[in-house]
LUMLODO-309618 format. One record per atom (N, C-alpha, C, O, CB): residue in three letters; x, y, z. Coordinates in steps of 0.001 Angstrom, whole numbers, plus 500000, padded with zeros to 6 digits. Last residue first. Glycine has a CB too. Example, Ala and Ser with C-alpha at 12.3 -4.5 7.8 and 13.67 -1.06 7.14 Angstrom:
2
SER512850497750507080;SER513670498940507140;SER512900500030507870;SER513409501138508039;SER514084499402505725;ALA513190494310507800;ALA512300495500507800;ALA513200496700507800;ALA514236496681508465;ALA511308495527509046;
REM end
This chain:
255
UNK927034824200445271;UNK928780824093444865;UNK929252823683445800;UNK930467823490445844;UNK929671825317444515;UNK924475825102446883;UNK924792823414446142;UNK925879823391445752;UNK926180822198445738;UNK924010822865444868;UNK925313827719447043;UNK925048827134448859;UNK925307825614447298;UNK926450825368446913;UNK922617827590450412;UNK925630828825444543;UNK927164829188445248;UNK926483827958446412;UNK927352827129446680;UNK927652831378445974;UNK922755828714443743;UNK924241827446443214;UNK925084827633443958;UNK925617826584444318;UNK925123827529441725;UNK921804830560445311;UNK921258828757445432;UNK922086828202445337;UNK922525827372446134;UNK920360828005444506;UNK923092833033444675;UNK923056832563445904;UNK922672830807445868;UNK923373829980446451;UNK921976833521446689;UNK921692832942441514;UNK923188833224441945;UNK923531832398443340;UNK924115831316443286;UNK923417834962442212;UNK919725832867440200;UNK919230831960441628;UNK921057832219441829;UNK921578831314442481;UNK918282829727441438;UNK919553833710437510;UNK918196834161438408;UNK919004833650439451;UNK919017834717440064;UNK916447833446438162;UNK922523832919436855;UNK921807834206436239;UNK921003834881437458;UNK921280835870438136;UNK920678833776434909;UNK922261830519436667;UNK923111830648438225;UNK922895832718437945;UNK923130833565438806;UNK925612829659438220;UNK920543829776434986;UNK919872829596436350;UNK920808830149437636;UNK920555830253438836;UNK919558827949436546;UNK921943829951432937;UNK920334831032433198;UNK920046831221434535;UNK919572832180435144;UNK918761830334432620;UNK923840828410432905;UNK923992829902432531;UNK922571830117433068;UNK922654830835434065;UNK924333830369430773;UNK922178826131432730;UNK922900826424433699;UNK923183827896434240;UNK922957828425435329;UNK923896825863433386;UNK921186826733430080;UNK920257826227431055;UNK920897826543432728;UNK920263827037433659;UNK920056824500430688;UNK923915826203428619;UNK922844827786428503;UNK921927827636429869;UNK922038828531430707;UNK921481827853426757;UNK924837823731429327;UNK925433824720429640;UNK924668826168429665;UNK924803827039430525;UNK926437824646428861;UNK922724822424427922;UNK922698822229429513;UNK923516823324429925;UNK923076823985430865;UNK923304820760430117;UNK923180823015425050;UNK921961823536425767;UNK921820823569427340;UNK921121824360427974;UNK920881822756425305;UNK925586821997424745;UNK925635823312424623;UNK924424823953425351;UNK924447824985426022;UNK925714823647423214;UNK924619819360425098;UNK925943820029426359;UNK925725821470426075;UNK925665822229427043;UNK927982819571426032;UNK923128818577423385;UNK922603818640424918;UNK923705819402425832;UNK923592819876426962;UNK922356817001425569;UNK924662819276421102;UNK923103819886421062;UNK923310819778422539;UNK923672820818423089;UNK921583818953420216;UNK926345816452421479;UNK926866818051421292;UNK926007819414421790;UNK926402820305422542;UNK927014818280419701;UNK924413814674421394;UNK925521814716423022;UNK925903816292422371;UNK925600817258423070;UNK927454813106423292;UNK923347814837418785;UNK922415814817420303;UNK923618815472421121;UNK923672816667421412;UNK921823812943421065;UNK925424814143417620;UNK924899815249417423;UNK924089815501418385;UNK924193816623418882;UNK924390815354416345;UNK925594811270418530;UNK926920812243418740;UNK926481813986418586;UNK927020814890419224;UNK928211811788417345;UNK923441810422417004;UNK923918810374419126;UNK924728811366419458;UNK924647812150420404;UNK924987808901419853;UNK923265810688414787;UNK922446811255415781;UNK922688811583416884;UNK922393812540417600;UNK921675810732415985;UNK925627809025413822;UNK925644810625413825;UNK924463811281415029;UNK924722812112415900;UNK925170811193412067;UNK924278806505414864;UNK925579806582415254;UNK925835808458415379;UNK926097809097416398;UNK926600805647413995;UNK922194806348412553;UNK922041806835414309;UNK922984806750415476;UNK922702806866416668;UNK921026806088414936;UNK923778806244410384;UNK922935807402411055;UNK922400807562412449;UNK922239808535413185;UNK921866807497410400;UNK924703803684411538;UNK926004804480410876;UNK924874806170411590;UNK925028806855412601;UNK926369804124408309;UNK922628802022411199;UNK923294802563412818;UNK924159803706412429;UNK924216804679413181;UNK924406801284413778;UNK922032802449408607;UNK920874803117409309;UNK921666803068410701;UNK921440804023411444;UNK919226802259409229;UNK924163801535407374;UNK923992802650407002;UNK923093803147408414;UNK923460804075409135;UNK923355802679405494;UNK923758798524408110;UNK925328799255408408;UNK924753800890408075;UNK925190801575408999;UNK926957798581407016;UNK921443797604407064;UNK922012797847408260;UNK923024798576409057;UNK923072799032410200;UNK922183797151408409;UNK922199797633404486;UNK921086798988404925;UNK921701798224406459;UNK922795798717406730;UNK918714799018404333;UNK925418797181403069;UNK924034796671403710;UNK923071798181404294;UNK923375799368404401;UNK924507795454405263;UNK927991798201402685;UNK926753799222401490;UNK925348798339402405;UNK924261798916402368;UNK926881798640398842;UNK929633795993402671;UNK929534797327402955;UNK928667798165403234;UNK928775798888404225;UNK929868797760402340;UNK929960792824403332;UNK929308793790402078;UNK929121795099403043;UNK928462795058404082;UNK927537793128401236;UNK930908790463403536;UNK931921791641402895;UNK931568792417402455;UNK932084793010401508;UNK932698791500402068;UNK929371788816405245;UNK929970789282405835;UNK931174790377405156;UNK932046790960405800;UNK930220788304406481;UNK926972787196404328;UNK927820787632404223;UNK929094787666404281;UNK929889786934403691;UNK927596787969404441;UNK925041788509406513;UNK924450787168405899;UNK925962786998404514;UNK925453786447403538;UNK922277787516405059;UNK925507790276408379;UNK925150789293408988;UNK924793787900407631;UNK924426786741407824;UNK923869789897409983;UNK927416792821408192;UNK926780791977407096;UNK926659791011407559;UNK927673790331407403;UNK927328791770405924;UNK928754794959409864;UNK927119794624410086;UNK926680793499408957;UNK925465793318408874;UNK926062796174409836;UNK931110795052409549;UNK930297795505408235;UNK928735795137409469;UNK927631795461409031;UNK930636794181406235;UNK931642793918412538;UNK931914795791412106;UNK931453795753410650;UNK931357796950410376;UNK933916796529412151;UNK930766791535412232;UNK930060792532413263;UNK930455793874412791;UNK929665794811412677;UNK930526792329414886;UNK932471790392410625;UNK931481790566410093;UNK930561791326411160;UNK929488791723410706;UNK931072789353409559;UNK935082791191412057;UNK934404791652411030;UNK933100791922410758;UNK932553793019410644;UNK934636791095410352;UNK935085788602413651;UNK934863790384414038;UNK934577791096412475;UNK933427791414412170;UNK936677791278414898;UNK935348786861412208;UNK934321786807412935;UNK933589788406413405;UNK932503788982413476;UNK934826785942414074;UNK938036786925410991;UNK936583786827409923;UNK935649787284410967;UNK935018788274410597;UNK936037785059409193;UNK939579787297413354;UNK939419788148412136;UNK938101788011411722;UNK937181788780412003;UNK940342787809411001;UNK939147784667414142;UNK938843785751414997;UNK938294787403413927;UNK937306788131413839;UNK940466785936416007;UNK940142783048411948;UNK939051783132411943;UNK938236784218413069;UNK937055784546412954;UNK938813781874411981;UNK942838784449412012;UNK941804784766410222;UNK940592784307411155;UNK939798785242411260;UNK942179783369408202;UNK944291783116413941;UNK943664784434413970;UNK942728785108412907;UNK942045786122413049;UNK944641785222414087;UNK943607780320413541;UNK942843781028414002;UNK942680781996414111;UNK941554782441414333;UNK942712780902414569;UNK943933779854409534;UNK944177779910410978;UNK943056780652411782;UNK942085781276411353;UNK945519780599411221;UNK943851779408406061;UNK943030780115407004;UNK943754779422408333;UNK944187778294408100;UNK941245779856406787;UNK945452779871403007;UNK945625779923404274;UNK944495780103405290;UNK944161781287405317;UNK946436780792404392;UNK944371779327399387;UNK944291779745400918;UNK944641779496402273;UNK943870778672402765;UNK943505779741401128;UNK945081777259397339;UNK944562778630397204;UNK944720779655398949;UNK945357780694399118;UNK942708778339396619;UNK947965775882395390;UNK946829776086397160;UNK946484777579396727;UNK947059778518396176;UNK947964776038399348;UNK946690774169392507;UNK947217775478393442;UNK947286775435394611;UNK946392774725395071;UNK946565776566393407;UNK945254773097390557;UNK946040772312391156;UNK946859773273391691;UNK948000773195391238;UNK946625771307390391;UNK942548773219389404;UNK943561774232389460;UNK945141773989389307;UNK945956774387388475;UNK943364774796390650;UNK941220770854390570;UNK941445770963388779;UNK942262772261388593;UNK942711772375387452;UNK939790771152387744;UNK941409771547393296;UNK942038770080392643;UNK942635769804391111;UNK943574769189390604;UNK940866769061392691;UNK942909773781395343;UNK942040773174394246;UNK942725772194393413;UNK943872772010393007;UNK941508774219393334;UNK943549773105399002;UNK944156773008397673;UNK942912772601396425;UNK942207771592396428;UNK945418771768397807;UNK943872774936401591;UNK943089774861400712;UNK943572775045399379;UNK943881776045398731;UNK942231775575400997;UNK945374774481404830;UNK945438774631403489;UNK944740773894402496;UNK944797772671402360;UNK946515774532403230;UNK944702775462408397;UNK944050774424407576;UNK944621775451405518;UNK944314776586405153;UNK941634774335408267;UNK946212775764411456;UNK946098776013410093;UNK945453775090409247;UNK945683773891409407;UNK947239776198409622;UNK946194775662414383;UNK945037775470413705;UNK944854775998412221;UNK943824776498411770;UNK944104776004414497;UNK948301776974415569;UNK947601778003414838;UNK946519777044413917;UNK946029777511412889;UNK948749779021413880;UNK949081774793416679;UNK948659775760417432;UNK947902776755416553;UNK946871777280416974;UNK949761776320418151;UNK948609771775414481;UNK949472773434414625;UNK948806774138416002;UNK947672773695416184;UNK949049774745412965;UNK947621769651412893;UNK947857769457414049;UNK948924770571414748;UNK949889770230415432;UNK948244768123414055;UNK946410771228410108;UNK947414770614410601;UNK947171770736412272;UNK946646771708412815;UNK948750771248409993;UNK943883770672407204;UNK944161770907408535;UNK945494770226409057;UNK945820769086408727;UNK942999770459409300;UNK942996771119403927;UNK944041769997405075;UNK944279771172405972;UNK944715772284405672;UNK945878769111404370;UNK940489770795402274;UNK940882771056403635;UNK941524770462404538;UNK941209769720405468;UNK940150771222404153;UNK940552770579398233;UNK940914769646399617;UNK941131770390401190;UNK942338770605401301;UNK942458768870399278;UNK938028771568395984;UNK938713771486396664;UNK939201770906398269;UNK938449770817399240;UNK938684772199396391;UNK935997772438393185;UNK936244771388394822;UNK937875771656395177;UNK938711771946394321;UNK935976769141394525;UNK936240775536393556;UNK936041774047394028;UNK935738773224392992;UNK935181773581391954;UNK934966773850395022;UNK937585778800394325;UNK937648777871392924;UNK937216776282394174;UNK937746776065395264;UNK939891777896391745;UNK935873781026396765;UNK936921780815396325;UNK936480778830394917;UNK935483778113394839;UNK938089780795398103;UNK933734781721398101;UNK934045782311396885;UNK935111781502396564;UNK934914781349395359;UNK934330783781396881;UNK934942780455401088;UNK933353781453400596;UNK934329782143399419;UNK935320782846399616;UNK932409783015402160;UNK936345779490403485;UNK936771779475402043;UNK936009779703400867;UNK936326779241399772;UNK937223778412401809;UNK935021779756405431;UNK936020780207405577;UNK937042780065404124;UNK938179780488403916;UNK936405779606406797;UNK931464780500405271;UNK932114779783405259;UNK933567779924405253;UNK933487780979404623;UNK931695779308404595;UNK929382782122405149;UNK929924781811405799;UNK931152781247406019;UNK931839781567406989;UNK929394781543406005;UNK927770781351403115;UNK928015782630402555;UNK929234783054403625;UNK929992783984403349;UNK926560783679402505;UNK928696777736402261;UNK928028779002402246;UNK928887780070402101;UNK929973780170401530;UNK927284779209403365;UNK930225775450399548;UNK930858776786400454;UNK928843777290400614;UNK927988777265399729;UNK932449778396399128;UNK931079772190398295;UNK930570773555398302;UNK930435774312399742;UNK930540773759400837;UNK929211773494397644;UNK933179770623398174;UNK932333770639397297;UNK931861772172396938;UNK932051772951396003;UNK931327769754397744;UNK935862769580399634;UNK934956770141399700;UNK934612770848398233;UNK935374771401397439;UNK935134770864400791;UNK937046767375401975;UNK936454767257400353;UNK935252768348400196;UNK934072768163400494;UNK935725765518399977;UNK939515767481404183;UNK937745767162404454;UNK937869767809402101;UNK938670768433401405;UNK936337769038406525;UNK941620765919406677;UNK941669766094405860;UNK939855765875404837;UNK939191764845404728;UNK942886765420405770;UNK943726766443409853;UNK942445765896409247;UNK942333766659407742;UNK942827767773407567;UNK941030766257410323;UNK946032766676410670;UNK945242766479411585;UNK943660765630410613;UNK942950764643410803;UNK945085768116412421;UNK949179766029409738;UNK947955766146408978;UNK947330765858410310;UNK947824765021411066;UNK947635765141407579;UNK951879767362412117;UNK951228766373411382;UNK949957766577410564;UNK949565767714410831;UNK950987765467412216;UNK954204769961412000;UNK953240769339412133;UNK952430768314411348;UNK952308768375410125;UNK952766770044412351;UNK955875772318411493;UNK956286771411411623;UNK955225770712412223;UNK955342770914413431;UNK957356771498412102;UNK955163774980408986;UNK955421774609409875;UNK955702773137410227;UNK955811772474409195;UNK954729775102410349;UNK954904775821406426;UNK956312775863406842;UNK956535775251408255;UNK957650775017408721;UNK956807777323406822;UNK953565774690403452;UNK953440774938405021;UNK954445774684405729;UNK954953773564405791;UNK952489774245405657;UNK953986773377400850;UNK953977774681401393;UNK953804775274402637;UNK953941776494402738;UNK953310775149400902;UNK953984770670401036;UNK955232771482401076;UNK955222772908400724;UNK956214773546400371;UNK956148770916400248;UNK951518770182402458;UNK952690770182403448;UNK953724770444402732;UNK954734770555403428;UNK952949768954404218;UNK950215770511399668;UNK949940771925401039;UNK950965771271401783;UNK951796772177401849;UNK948092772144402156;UNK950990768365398266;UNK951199769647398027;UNK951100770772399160;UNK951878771703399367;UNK950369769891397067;UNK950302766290399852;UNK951639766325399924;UNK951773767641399086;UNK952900768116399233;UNK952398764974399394;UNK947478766280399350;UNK948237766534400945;UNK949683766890400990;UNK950222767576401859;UNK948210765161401882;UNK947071766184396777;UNK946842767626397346;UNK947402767864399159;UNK947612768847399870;UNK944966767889397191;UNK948171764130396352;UNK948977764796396118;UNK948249766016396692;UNK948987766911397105;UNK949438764685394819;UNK945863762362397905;UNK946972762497398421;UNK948006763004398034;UNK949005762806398726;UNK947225761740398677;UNK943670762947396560;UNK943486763775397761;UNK944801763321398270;UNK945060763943399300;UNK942109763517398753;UNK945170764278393412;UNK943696763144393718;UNK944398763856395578;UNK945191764773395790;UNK943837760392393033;UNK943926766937391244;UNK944649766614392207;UNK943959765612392745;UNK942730765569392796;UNK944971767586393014;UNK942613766048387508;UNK942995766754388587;UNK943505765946389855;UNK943590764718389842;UNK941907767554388904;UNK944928764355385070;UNK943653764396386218;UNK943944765266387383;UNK944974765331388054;UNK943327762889386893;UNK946360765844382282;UNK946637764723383620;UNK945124764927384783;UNK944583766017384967;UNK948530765344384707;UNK948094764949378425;UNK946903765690379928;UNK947450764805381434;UNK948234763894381700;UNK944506765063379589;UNK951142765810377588;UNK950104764560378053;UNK949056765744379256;UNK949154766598380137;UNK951279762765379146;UNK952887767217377043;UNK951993767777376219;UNK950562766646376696;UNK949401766679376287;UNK952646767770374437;UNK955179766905377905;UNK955169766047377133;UNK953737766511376393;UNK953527766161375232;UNK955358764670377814;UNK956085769760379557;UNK957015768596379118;UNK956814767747377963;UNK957683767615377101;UNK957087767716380089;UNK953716770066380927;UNK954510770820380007;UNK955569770642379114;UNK955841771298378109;UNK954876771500380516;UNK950903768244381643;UNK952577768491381501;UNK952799769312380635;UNK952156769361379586;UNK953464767362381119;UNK947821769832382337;UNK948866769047380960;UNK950362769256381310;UNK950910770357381245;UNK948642769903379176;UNK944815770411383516;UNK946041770547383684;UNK946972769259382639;UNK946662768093382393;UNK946190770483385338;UNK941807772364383042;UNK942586771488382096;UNK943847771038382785;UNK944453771984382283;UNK942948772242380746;UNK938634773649384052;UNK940241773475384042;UNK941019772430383436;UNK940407771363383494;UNK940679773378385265;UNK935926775303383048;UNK936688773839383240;UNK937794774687383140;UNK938013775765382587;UNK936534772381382082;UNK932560777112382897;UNK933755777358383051;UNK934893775957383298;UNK934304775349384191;UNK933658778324384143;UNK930012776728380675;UNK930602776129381289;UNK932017776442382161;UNK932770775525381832;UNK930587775412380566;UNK927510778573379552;UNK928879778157378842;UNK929950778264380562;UNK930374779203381236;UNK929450779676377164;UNK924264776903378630;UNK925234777796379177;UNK927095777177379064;UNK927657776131378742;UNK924642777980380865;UNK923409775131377229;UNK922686776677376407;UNK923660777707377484;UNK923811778916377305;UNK920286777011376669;UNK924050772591377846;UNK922682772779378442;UNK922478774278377754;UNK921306774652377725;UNK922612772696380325;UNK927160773949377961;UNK926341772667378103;UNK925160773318378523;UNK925089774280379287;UNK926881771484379149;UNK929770774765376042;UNK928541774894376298;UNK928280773406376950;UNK928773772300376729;UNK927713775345375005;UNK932802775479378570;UNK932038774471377437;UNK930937774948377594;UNK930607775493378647;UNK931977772843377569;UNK935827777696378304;UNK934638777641378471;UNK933987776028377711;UNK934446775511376692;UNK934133779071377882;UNK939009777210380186;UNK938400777349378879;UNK937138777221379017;UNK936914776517380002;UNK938823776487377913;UNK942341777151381258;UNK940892777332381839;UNK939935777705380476;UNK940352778624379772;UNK940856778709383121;UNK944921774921381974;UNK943975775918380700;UNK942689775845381602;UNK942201774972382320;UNK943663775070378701;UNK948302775284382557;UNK946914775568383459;UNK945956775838382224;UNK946136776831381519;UNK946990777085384700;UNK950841773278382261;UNK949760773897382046;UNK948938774070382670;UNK948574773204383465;UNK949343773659381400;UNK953853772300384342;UNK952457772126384275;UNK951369773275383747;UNK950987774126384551;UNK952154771794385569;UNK956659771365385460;UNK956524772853384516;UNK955088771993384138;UNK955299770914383584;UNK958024773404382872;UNK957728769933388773;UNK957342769988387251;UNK956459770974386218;UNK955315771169386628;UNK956758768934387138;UNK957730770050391495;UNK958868770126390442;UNK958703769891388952;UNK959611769689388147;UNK959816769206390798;UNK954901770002391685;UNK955640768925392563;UNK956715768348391351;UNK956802767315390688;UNK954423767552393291;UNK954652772453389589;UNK953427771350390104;UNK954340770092390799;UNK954325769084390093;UNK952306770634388536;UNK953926775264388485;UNK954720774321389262;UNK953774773325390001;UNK952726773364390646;UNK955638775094390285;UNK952342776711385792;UNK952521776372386963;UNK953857775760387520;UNK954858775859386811;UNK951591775656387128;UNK951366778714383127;UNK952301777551383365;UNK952306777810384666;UNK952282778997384989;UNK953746777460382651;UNK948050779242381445;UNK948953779801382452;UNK949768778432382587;UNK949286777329382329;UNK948178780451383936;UNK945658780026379473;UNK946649779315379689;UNK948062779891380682;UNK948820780833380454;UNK946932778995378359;UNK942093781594379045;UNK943713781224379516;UNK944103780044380111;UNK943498779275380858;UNK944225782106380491;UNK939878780543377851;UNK939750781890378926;UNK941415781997378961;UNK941662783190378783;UNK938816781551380833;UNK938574779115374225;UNK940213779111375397;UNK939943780531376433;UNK939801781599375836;UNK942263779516374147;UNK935577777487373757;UNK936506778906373916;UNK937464778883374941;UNK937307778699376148;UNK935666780190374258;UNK935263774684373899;UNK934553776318373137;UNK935425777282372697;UNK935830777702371613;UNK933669777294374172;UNK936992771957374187;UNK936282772952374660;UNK935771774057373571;UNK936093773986372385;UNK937089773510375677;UNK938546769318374736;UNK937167769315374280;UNK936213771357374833;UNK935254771670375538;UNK936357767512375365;UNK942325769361374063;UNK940934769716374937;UNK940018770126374016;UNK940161770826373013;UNK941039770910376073;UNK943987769186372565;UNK943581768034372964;UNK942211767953373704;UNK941388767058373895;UNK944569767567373690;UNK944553771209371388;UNK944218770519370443;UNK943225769211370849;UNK942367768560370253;UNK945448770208369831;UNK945959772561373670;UNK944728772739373264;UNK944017772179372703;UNK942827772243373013;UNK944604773375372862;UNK948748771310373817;UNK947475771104374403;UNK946359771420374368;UNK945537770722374961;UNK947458771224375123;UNK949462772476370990;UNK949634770867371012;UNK948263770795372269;UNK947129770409371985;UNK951652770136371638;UNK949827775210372038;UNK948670775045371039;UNK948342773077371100;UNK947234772554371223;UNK949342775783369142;UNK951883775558374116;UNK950394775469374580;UNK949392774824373032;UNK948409774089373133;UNK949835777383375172;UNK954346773174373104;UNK953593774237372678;UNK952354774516373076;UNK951485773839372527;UNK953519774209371575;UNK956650772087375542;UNK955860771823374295;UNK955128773205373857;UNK955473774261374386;UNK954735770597374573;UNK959797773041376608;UNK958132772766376999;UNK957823772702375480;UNK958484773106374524;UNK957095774189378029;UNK962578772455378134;UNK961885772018377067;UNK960168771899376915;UNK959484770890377081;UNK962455770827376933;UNK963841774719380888;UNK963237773528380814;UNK962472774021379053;UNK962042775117378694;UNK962063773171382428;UNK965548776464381365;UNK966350775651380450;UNK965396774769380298;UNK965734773821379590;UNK967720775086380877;UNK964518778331383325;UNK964445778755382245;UNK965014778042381014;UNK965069778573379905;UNK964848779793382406;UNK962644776860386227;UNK963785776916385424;UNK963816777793383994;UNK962662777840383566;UNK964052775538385160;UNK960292777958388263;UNK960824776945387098;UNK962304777666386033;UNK962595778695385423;UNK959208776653385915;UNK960351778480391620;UNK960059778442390097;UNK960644777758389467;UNK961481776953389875;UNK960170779417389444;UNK957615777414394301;UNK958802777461393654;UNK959163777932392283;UNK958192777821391535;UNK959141776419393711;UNK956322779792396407;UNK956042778685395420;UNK957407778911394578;UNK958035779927394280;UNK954471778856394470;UNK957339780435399704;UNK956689780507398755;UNK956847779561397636;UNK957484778529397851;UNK956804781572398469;UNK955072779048402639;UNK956600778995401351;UNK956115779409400434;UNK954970779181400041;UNK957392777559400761;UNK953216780172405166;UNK953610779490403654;UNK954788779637403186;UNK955470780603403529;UNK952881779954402546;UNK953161781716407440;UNK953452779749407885;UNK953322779369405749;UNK953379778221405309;UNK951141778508409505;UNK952854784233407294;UNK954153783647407591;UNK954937781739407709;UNK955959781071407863;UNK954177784298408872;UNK950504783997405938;UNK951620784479405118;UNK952518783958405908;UNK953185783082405357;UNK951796785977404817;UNK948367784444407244;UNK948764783240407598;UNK950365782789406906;UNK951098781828407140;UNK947544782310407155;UNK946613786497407685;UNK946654786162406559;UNK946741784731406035;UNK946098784058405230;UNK947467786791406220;UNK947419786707410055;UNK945721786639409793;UNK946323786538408523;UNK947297786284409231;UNK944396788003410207;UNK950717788040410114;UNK949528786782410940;UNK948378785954410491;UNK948362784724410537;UNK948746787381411922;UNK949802789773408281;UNK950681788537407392;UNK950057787390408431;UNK949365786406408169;UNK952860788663407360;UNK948917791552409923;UNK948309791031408953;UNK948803789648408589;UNK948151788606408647;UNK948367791890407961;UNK948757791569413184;UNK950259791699412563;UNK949077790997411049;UNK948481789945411278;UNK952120790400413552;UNK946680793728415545;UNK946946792373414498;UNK947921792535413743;UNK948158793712413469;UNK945875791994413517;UNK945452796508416768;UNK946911795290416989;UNK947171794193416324;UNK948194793634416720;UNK946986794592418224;UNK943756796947414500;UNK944210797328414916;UNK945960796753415533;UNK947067796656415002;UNK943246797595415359;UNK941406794930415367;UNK942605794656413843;UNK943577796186413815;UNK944141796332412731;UNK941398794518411767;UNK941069795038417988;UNK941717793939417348;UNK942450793860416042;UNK943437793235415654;UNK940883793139417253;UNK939786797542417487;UNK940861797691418223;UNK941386796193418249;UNK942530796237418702;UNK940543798377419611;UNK937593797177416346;UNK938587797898415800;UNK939862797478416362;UNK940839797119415705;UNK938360799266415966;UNK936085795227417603;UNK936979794714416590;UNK938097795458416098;UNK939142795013415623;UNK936296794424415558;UNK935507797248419561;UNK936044795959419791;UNK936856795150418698;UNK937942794588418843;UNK934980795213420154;UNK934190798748418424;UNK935166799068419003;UNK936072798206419450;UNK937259798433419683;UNK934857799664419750;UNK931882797750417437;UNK932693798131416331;UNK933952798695417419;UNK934839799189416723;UNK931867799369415127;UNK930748796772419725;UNK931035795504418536;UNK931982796470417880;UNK933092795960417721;UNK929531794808417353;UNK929781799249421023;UNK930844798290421567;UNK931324796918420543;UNK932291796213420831;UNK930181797701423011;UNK928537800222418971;UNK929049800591419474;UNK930303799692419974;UNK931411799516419466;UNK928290801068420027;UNK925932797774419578;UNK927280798208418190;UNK928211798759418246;UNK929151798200417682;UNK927082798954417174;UNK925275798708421969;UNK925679797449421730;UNK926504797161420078;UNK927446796439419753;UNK924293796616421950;UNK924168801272421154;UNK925337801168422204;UNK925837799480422302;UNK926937799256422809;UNK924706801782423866;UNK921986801526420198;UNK923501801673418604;UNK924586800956420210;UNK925588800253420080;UNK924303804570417555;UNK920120802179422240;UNK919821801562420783;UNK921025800823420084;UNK920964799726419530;UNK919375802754419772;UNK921328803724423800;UNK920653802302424318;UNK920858801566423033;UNK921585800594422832;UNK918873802334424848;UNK921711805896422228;UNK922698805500423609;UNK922100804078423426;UNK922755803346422683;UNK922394806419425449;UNK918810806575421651;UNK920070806595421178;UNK920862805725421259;UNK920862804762420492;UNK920597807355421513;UNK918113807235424639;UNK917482806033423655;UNK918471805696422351;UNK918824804534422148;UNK915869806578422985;UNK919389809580425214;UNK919523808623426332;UNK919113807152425181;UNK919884806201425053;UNK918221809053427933;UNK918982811033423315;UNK920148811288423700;UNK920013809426424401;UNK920534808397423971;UNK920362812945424785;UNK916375812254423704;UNK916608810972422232;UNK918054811055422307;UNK918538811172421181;UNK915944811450420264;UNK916617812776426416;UNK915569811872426374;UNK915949810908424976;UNK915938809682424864;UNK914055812744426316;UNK917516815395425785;UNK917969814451426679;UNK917413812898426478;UNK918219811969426427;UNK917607814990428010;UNK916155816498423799;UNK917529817000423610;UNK918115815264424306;UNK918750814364423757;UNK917979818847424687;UNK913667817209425902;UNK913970816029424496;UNK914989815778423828;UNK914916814769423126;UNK913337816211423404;UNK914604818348427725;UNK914200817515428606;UNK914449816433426707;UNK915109815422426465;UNK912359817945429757;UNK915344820828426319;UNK915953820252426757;UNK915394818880427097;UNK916050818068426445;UNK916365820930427496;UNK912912821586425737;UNK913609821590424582;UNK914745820592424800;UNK915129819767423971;UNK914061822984424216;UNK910629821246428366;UNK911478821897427595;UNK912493821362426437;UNK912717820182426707;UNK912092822439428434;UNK907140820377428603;UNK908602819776428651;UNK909408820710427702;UNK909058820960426549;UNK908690818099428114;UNK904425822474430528;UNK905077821999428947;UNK906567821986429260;UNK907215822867429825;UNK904740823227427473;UNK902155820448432223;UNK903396821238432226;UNK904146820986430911;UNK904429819928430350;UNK904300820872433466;
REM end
């Protein structure tokens, strides 16, 4: 018996469905989380201070005096900071080593033109608790080297310090050492955030990449389904049409 047009209409309708329908529900799910999410929340924006500034009467030396002092190639920039009330150079400058050219940080009073060592791990504590607005103890405090692709501080400048606070929001501030900045806020709603996400890019190895062939090929069989369900209603409706056409009396007795 030859299967009608319909019966396949139905059939890559139904497999479809099966296939993407567990994505489906991943990308609806997250939507609708970041959706209701207050950003600054997930950001974590509301538990930082902001950074203080510097005065316009303060006596600074001459970036060139610190340069003089640093062993480097090529100057990338010089930027002035705040650094636990004090006007602090930032030089970031290239070194060769080995035939490649090195990226380093420099930090130098501004004041006296004296270098200084990056952050040791108890000004980087007492730097993130005076940016963290909340009222809580150091829970724990971790040295970090290096990041996967995973990781909640992935890409960002290291080494750097993970101070965690004893918070409901499980805030942890990420201070670079040779920067001497906080770089990042992460909490729990960032990590709900991060998590969902990486289900709605589909970037399982990742998690910020767009453009994955995974994400494309449900994306198409995302259109399929929907083009299926359109195709099958218009065709079930003709099919219907035909039959209450020949068999008028049948449908009125099954209505």
């Amino acid at each position: 018996m030859k299967k009608s047009a319909h019966f396949y209409i139905r059939k890559s309708h139904r497999y479809l469905g099966l296939i993407i329908g567990i994505q489906f529900l991943a990308w609806t799910v997250s939507g609708l989380y970041f959706s209701w999410s207050d950003l600054d929340e997930v950001h974590g924006d509301f538990h930082r201070k902001p950074t203080p500034l510097l005065s316009l009467n303060e006596r600074l030396v001459s970036p060139d005096s610190v340069w003089r002092q640093v062993k480097g190639d090529s100057l990338v920039g010089i930027q002035l900071i705040e650094l636990f009330g004090r006007p602090v150079y930032q030089v970031v400058y290239l070194h060769q080593s080995q035939g490649h050219a090195m990226k380093h940080v420099q930090l130098a009073d501004a004041r006296t033109g004296q270098l200084r060592k990056p952050l040791s791990q108890a000004e980087a504590v007492t730097l993130a608790q005076s940016r963290f607005t909340g009222e809580a103890s150091v829970a724990s405090v971790e040295y970090v080297t290096e990041t996967n692709a995973h990781h909640e501080y992935r890409e960002q400048p290291l080494p750097a310090y993970a101070i965690t606070f004893d918070h409901p929001s499980r805030t942890t501030v990420y201070v670079a050492t040779e920067l001497g900045t906080v770089q990042k806020f992460r909490n729990r709603p960032w990590r709900i955030f991060d998590f969902l996400w990486m289900g709605h890019t589909m970037d399982y190895q990742g998690r910020d990449n767009f453009n994955n062939w995974l994400l494309r090929i449900f994306s198409l069989f995302g259109l399929l389904a929907v083009l299926s369900g359109f195709t099958l209603y218009v065709v079930s409706s003709r099919v219907k049409r035909q039959s209450l056409r020949k068999h008028p009396k049948r449908i009125r007795a099954v209505s």
